[in-house]
KOLDRENPA-213627 format. One line per field, with one value per residue: residue number from 1; x, y, z of N, C-alpha, C in turn. Coordinates in pm, whole numbers, plus 50000, padded with zeros to 5 digits. Each point is the difference from the previous one (the first is absolute). Layout:
<recs>
i [NUM_...] .
n.X [X_...] .
n.Y [Y_...] .
n.Z [Z_...] .
ca.X [X_...] .
ca.Y [Y_...] .
ca.Z [Z_...] .
c.X [X_...] .
c.Y [Y_...] .
c.Z [Z_...] .
</recs>
This chain:
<recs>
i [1_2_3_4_5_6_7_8_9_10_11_12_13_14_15_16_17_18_19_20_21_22_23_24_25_26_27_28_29_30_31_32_33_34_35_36_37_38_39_40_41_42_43_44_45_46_47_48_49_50_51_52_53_54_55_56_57_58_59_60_61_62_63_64_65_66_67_68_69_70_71_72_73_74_75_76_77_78_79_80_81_82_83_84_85_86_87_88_89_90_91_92_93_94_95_96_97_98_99_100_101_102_103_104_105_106_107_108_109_110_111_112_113_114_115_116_117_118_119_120_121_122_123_124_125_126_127_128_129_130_131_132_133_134_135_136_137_138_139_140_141_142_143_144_145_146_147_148_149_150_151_152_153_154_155_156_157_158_159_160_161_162_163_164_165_166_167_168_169_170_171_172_173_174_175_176_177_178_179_180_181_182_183_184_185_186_187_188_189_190_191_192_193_194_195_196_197_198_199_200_201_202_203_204_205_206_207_208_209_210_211_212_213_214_215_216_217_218_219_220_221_222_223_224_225_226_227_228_229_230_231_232_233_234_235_236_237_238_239_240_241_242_243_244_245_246_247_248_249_250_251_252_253_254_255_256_257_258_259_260_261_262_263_264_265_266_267_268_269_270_271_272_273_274_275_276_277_278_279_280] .
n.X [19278_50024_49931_50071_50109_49998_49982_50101_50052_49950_50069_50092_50025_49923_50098_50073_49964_50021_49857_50111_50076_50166_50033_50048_50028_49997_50219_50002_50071_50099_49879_49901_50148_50011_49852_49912_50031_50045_50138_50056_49872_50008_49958_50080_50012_49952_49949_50143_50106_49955_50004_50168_49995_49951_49854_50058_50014_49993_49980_50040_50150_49890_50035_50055_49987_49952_49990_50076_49949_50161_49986_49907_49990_50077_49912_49890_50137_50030_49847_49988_49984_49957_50112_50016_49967_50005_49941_50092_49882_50060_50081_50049_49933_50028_50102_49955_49938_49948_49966_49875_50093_50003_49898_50157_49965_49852_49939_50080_49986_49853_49939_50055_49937_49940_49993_50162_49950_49880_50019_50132_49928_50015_49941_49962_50120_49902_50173_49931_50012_50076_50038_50035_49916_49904_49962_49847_49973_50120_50002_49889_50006_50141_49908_49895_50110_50051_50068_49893_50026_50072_49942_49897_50093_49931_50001_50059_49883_50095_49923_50096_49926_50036_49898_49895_50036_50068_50021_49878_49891_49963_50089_49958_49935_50090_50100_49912_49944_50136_49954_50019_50120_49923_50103_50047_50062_50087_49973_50081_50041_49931_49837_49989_49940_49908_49910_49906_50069_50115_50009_50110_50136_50027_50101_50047_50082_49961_49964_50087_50050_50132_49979_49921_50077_49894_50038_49873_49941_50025_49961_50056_50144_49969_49944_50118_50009_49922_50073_50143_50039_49976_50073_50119_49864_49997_50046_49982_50079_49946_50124_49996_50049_49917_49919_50009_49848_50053_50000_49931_50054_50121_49922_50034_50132_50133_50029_50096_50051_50122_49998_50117_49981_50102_50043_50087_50060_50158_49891_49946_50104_50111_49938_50051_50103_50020_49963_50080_50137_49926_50029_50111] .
n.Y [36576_50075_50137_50016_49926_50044_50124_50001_49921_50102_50102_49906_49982_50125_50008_49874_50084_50085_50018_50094_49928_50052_49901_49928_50014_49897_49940_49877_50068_49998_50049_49906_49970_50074_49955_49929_49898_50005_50082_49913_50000_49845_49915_49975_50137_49971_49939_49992_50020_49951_49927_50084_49997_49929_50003_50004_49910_50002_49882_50028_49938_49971_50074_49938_50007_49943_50055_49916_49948_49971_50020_49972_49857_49969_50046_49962_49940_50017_49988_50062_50043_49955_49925_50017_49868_50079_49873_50024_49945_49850_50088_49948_50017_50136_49903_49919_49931_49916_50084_49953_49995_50135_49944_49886_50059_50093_49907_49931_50095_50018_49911_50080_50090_50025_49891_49954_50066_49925_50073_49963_49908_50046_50126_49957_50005_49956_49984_50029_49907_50100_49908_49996_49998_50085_49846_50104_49839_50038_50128_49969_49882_50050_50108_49878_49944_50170_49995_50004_49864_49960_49905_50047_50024_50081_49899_50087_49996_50076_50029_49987_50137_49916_49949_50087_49852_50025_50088_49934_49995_49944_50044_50161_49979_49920_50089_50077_49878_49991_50117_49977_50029_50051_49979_50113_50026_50037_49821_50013_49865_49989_49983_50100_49966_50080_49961_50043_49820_50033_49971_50004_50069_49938_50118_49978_50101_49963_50111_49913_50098_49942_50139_49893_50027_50066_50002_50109_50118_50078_50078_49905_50007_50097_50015_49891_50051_50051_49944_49978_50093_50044_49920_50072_50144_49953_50128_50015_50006_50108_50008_49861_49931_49932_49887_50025_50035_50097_49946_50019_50088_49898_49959_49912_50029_50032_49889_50063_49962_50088_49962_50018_49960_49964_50037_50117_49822_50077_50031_49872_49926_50043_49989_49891_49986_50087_49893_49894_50113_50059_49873_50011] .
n.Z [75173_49922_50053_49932_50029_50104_49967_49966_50102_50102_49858_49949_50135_50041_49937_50076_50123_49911_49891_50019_49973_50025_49910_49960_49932_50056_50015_49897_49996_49935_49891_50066_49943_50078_50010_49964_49937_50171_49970_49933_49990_50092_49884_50108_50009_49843_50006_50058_49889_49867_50086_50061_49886_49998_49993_49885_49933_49825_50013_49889_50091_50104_49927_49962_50126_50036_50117_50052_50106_49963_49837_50005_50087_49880_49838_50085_50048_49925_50059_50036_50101_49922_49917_49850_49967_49886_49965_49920_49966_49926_49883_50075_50143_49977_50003_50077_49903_50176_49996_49963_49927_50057_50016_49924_49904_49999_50018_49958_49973_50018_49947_49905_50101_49980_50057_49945_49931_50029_50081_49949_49988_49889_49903_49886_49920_49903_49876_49897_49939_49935_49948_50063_49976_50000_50072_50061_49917_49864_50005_49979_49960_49949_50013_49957_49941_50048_50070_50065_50076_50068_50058_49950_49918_50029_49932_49944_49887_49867_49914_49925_49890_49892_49973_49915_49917_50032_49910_50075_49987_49899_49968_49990_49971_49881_49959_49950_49923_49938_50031_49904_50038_49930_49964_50041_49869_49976_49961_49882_50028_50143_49955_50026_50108_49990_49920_50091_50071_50079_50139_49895_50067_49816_50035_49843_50033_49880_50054_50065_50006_49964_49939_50066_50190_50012_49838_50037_49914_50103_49857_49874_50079_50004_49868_50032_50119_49883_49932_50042_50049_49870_49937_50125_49937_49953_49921_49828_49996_49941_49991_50036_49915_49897_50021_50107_50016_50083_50105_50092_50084_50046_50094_49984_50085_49877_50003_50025_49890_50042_49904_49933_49909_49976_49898_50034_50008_49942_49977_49924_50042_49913_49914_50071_50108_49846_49888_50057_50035_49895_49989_50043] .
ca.X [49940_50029_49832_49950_49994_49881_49862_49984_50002_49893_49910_50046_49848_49868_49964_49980_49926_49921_49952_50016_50064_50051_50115_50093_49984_50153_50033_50141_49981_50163_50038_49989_50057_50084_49908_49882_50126_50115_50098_50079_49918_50040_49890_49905_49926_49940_49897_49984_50030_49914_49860_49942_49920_49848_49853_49932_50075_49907_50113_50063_50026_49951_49956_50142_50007_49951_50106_49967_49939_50067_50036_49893_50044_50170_49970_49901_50080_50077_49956_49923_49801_49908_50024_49905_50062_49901_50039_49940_49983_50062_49900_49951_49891_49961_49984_49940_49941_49862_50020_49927_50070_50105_49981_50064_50152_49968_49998_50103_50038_49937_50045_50173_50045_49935_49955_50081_50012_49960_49917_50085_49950_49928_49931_50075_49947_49962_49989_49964_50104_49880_49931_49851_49838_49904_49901_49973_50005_50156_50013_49916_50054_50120_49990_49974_50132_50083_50025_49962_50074_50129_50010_49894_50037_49895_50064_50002_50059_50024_49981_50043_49926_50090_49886_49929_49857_50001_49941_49902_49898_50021_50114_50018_49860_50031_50121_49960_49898_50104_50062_50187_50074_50104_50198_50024_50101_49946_50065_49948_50001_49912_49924_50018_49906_50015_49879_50070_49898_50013_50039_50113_50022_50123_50074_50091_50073_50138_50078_50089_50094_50121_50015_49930_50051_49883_49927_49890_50007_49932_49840_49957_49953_49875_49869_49945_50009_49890_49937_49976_49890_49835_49963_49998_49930_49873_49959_50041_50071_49916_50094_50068_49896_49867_49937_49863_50006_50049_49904_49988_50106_49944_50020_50082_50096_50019_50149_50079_50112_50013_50185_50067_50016_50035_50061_50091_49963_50051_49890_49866_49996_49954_49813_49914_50039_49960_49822_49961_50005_49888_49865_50040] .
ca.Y [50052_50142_50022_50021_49879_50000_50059_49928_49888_49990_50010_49847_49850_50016_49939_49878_49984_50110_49932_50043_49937_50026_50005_49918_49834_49907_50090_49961_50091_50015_50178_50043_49992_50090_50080_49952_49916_50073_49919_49906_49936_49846_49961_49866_50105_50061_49944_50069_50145_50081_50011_50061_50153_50015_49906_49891_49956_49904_49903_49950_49870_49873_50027_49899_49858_50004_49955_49915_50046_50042_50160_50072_50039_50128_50099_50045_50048_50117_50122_50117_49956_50080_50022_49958_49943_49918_49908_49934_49859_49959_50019_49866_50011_50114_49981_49900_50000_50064_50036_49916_49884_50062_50025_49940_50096_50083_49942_50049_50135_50026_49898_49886_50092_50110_49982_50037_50122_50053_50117_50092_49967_50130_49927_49885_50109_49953_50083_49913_50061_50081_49909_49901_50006_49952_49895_49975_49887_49922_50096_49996_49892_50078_50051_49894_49927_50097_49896_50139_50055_49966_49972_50103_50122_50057_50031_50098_49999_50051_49964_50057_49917_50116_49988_50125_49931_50005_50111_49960_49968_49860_49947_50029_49949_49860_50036_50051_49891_49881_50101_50072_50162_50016_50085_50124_50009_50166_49963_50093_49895_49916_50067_50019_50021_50017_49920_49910_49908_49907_50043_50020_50049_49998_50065_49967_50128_49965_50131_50094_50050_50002_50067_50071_49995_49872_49922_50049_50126_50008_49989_49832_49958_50092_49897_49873_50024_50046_49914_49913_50043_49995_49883_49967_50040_49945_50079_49973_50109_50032_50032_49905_49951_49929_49941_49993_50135_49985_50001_50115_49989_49958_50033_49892_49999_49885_49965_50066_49932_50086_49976_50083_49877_50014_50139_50043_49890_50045_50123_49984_50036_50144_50029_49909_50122_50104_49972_49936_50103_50049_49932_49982] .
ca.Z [49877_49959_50011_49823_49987_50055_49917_49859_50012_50029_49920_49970_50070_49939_49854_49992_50089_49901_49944_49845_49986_49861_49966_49882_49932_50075_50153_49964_49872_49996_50007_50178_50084_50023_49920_50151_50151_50063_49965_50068_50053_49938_49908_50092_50117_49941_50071_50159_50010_49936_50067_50105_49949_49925_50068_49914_49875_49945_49949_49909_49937_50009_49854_49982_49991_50149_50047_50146_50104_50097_50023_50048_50119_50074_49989_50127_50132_49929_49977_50183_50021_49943_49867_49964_49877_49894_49906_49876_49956_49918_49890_49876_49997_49973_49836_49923_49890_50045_50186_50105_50031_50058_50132_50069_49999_50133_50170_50004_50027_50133_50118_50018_50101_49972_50105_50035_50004_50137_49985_49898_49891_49967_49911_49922_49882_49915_49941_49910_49900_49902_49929_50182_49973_50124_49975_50078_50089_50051_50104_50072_50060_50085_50100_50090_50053_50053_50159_50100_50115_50019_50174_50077_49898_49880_49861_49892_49837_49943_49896_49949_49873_49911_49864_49994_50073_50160_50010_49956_50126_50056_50095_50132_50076_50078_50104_50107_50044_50084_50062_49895_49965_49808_50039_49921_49958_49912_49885_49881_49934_49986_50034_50126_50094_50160_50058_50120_49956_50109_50116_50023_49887_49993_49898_49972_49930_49889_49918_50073_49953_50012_50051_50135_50055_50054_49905_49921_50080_50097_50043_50037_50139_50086_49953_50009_50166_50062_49935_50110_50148_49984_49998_50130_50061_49925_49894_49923_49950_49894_49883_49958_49906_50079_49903_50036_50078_50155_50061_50102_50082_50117_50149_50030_49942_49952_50013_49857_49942_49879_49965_49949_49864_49895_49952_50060_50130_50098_50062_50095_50151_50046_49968_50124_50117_49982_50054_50142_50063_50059_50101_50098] .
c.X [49975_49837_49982_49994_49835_49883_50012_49939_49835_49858_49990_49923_49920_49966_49960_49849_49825_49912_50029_50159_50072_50132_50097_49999_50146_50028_50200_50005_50136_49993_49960_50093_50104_49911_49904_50103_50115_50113_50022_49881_49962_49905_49891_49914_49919_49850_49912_49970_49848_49839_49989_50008_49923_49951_50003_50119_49915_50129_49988_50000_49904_49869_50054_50027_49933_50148_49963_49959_50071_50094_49874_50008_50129_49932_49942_50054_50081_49954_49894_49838_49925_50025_49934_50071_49875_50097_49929_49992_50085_49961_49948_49857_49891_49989_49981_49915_49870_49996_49924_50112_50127_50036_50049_50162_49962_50044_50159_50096_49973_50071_50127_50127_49980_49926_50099_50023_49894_49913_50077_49898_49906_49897_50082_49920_50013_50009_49971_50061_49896_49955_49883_49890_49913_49909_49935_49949_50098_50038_49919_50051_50105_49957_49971_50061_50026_49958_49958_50109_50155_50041_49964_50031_49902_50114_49955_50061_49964_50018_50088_50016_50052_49942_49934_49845_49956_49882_49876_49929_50001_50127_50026_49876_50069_50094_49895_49904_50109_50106_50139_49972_50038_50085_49948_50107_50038_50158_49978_50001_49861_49887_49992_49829_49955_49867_50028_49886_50020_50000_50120_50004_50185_50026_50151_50067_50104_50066_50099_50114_50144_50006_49930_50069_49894_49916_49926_50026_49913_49861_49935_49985_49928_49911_49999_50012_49848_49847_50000_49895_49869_49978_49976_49897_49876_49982_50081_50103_49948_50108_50028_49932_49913_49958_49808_49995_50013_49897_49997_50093_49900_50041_50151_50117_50093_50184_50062_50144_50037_50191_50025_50115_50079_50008_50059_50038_50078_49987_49920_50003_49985_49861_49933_49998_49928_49824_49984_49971_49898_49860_50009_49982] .
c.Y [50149_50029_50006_49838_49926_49977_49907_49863_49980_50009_49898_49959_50066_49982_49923_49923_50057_49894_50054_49946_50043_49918_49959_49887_49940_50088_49996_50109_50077_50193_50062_49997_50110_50132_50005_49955_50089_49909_49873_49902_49896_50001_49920_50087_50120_49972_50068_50179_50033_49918_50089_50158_49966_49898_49851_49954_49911_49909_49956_49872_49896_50043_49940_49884_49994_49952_49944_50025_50022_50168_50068_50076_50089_50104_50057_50008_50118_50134_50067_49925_50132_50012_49911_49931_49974_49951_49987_49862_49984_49978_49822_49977_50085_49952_49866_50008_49999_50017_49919_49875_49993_49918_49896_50112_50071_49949_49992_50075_50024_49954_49910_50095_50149_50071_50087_50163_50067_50154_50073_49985_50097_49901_49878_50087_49876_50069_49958_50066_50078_49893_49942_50119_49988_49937_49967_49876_49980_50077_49980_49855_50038_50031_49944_49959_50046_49944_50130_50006_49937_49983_50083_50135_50033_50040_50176_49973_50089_50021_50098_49923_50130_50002_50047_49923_49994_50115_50031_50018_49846_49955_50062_49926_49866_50049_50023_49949_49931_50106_50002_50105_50037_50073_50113_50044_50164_49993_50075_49880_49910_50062_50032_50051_50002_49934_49927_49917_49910_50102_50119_50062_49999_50032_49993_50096_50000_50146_50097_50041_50049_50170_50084_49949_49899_49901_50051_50135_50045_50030_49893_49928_50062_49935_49865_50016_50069_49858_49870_50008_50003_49813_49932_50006_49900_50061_49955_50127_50026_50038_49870_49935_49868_49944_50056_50150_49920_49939_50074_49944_49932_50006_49908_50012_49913_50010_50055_49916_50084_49917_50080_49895_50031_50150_50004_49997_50055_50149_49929_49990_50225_50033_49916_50106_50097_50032_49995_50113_50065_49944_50005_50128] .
c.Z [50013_49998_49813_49990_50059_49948_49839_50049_50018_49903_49920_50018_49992_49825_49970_50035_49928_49945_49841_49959_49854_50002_49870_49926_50012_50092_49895_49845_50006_50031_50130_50082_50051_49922_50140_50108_49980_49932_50109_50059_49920_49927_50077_50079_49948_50001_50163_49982_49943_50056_50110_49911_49897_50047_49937_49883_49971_49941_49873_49932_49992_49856_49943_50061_50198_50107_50133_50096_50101_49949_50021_50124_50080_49930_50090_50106_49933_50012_50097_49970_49925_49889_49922_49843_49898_49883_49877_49950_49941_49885_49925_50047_49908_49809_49936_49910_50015_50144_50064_50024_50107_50160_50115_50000_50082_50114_50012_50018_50119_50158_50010_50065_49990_50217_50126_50035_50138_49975_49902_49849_49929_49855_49909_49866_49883_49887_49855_49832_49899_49880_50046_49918_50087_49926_50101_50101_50062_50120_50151_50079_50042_50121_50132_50050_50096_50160_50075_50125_49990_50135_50089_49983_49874_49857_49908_49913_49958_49829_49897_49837_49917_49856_50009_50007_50164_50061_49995_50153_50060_50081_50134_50068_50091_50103_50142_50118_50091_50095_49958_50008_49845_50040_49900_49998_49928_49904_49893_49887_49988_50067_50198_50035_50155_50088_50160_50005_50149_50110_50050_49778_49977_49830_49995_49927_49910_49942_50073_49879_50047_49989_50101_50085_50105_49911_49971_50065_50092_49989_49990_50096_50088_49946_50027_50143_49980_49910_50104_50118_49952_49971_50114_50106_49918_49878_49907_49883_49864_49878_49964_49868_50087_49877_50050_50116_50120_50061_50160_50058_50139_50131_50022_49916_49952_50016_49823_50000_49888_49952_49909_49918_49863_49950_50048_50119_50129_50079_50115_50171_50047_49946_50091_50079_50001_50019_50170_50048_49970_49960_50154_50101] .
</recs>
């Protein structure tokens, strides 16, 4: 291995290894190819390639439909120690007609290999459709449901709510009573916020742009590498919107999940990198 080869490799695994965590939504996407992925590289080794440059991929499909406990498991040999997979629920949970009723499709999900993944296992993002209303019993029983561990794996959820009823005191109170993370988003579609309510913190970046070469321009990414580290340090970044005033920054630091989602999808691995590197 070449000393540049080196040093990249080395800054890699410390990424991975980091409590600030950036990367993609999926790994299978046709315009990455001979784009992010090197020519000629199999569809079957995309997986390998893009966990060893970025920390994290949030998965997609099992939004759609959950998948077995045995691709779980080739997903988690597929990929270095220290990386990191978050999943999105399957929306039929997220949209039943009452959530307190959710909670044989939950377990399901949960526990119908979810286990498989091992220390690769990152938060489980709960995404709820903008019709969904906040009804704080119905909500409130949801939350109950939510399974704390996973074979001695401390479970992270993730609340992601796209109704402006949402927007309220009362709900961060429950997120925050049941230690959820609310997803922040800097969607221009659905109300976006930055309230932190759990342990850990996770943002979802929908505005990359096809004529940026890294997806957002560089002073953007200077601002979310300095928005990260302050979430990282315990402090709360004061430009973001909020439903509620901050509260003090604290001694105890928090795990960051930053992806890079939709828009201008075949950017987002270069705006990942680009962030990593100088978090990095």
């Amino acid at each position: 291995m070449k000393a540049g080869d080196a040093a990249i490799a080395d800054e890699l695994a410390g990424a991975r290894g980091a409590p600030i965590k950036v990367g993609i939504g999926g790994w299978n996407f046709a315009p990455w190819r001979n784009n992010f992925y090197p020519k000629g590289l199999p569809q079957r080794r995309e997986l390998e390639y893009a966990s060893r440059h970025l920390a994290a991929i949030e998965i997609n499909s099992t939004f759609y439909r959950a998948q077995t406990p045995k691709v779980y498991a080739k997903w988690r040999d597929e990929t270095p120690p220290g990386f990191v997979f978050s999943l999105k629920a399957p929306r039929q949970v997220a949209e039943v007609r009452k959530l307190a009723s959710a909670g044989t499709l939950m377990r399901g999900f949960v526990f119908g290999g979810l286990a498989e993944f091992g220390d690769r296992l990152g938060p489980i993002v709960w995404q709820f459709p903008p019709s969904r209303r906040f009804e704080r019993g119905d909500f409130a029983a949801f939350l109950d449901l939510l399974p704390n561990e996973l074979n001695g794996h401390v479970l992270r959820h993730a609340l992601e709510v796209r109704n402006e009823t949402f927007l309220c005191e009362e709900f961060l109170e429950l997120a925050r009573a049941r230690g959820c993370a609310c997803v922040f988003t800097d969607s221009a579609e659905y109300p976006d916020f930055a309230d932190l309510t759990g342990d850990f913190v996770y943002a979802r970046l929908m505005r990359s742009r096809e004529a940026e070469r890294t997806g957002y321009p560089t002073k953007e990414l200077d601002a979310w590498a300095v928005r990260a580290r302050m979430w990282n340090d315990g402090g709360e970044p004061g430009d973001l919107p909020r439903v509620l005033r901050a509260k003090p920054r604290t001694s105890a630091s928090r795990d960051v999940f930053i992806y890079f989602i939709s828009a201008a999808k075949a950017r987002n691995p270069a705006a990942a990198m680009a962030l990593q590197a100088r978090i990095a």
